[in-house]
RODO-2510 file (C-alpha; in nm, 4 decimals, decimal comma):
residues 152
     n   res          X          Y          Z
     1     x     0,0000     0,0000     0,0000
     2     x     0,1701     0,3160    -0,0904
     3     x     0,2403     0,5707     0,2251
     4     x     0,0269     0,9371     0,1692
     5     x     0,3376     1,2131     0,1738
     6     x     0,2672     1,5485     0,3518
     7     x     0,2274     1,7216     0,6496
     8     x    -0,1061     1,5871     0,7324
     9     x     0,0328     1,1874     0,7415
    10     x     0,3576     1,3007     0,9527
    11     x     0,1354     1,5078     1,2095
    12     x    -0,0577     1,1557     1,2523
    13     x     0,2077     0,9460     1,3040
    14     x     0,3979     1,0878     1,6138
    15     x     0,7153     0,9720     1,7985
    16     x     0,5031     0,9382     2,1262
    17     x     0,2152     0,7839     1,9713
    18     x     0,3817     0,5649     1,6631
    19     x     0,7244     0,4576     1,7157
    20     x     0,7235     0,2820     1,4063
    21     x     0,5183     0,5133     1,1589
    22     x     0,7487     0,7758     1,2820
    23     x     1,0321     0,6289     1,2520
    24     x     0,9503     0,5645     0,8902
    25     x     0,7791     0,8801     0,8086
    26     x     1,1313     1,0431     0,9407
    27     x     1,3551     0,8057     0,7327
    28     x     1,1089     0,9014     0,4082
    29     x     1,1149     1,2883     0,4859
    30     x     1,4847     1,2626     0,5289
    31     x     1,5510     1,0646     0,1588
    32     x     1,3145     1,3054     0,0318
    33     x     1,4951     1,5926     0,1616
    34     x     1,1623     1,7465     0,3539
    35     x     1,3732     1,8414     0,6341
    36     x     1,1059     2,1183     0,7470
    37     x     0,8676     1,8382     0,8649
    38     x     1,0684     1,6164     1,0405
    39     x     1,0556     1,6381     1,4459
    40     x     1,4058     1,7152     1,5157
    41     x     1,4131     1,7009     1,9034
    42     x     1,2781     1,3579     1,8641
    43     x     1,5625     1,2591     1,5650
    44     x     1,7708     1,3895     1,8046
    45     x     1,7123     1,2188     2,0588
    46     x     1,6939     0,8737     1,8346
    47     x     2,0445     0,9601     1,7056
    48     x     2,2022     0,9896     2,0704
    49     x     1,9966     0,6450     2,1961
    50     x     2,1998     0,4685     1,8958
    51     x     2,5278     0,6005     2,0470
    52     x     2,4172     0,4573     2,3987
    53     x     2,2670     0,1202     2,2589
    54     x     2,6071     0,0629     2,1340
    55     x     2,7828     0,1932     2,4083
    56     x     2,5598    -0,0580     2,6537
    57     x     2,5983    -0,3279     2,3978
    58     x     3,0375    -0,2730     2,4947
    59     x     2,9299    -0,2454     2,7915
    60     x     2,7066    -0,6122     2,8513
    61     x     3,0320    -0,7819     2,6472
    62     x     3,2785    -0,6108     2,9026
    63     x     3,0442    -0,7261     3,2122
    64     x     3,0450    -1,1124     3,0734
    65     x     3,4302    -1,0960     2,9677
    66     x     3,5212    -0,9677     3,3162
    67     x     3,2506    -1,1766     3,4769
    68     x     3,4127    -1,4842     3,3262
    69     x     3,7746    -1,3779     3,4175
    70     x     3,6739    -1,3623     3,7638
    71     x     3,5019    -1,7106     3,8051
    72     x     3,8196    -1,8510     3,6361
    73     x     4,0420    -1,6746     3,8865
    74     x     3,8504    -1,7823     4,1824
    75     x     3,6902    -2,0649     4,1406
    76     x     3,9698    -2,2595     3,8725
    77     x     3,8642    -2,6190     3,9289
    78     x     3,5389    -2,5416     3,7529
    79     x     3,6916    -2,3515     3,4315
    80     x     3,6211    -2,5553     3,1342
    81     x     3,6134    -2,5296     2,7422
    82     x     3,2673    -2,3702     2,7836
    83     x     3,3960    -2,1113     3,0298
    84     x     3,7432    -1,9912     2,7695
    85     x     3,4932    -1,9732     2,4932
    86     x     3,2829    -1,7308     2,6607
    87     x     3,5884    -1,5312     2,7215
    88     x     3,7148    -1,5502     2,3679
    89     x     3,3919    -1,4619     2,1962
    90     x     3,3332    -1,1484     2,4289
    91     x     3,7384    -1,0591     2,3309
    92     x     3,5963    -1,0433     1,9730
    93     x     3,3495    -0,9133     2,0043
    94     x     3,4736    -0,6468     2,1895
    95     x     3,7489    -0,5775     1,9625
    96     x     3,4829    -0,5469     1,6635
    97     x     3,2638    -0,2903     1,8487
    98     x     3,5699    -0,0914     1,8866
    99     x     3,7098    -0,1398     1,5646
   100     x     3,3224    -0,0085     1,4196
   101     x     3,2902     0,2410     1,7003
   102     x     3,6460     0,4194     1,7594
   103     x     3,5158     0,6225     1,9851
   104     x     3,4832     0,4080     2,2547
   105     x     3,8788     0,3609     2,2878
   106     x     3,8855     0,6591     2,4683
   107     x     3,6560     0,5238     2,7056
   108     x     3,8298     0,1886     2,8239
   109     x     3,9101     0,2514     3,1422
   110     x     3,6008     0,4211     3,2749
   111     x     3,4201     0,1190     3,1220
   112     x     3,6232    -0,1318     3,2770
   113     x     3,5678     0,0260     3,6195
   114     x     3,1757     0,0585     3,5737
   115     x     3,1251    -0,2618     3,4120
   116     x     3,3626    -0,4361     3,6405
   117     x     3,1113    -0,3605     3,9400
   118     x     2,8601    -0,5190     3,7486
   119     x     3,0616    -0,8418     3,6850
   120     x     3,1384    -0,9340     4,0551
   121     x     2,7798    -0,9241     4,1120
   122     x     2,7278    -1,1788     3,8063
   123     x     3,0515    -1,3995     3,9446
   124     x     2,8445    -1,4333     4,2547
   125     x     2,5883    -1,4972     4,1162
   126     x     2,6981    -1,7818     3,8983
   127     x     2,9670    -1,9014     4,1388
   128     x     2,7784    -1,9250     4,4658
   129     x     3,0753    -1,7238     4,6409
   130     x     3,0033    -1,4364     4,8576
   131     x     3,0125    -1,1134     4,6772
   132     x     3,2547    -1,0307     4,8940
   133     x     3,5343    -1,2990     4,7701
   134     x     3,5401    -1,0849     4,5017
   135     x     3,7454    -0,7777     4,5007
   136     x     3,5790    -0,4864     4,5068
   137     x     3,8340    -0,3019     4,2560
   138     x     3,9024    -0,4365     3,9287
   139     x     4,2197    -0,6876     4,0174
   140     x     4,3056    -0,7397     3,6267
   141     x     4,5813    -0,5938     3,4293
   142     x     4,4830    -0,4973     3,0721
   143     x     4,6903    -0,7963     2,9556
   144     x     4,4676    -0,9864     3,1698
   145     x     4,1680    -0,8373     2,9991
   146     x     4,2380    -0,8324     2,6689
   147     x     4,4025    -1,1918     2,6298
   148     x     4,7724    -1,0532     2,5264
   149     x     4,9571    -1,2610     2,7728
   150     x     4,8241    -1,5401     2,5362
   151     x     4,9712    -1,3896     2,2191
   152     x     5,3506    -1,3243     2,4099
***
């Protein structure tokens, strides 16, 4: 069914009201060049949730990797084939968020730390330990981390 173009069909189909007819009435106006019509605070706002989806998306891969360090650090009778796959896949996939998204280089440290918090919770979890037989700072070098030691 072809879409109606104007004014009138873009003031019906609202960010707060239809996600998904907005989202494609914005995409349309945008090809079109009809830049006049488009809702710019909510584009905006779109545009910056895209940088943080990604940024969370690091973020979930940096919780698991770290998560998965720890319960092979403290509890090392149970690590198995199951338990160096995880780690390897979230290494990758790490490395390919930041080779697509630069910009979050700059923020590896910070990330670490915050996501790090996260993971002890997760090795607790998962472990049975006490929380508190975790460190409560990050104890890993960024060889550690990153899986260099394994390339040296």
């Amino acid at each position: 069914m072809p879409r109606p173009h104007g004014k009138d069909h873009l003031a019906t189909r609202s960010y707060s009201t239809d996600y998904a007819g907005w989202a494609e009435d914005t995409a349309q106006a945008i090809q079109e060049g009809r830049w006049g019509e488009i809702d710019r605070t909510a584009l905006a706002d779109e545009v910056e949730s895209l940088s943080k989806r990604v940024y969370w998306q690091f973020m979930i891969r940096l919780e698991v990797l770290l998560a998965h360090l720890l319960k092979d650090r403290y509890q090392p009778e149970k690590t198995g084939r199951s338990w160096q796959l995880t780690i390897q896949e979230q290494r990758r996939a790490i490395e390919k968020l930041l080779a697509e998204n630069p910009s979050l280089g700059g923020r590896l440290s910070e990330s670490a730390f915050d996501a790090y918090e996260m993971s002890r919770f997760a090795a607790a979890r998962e472990t049975g330990l006490e929380l508190a037989s975790f460190p409560e700072g990050n104890p890993f070098t960024s060889k550690e981390i990153w899986g260099e030691e394994a390339s040296s």
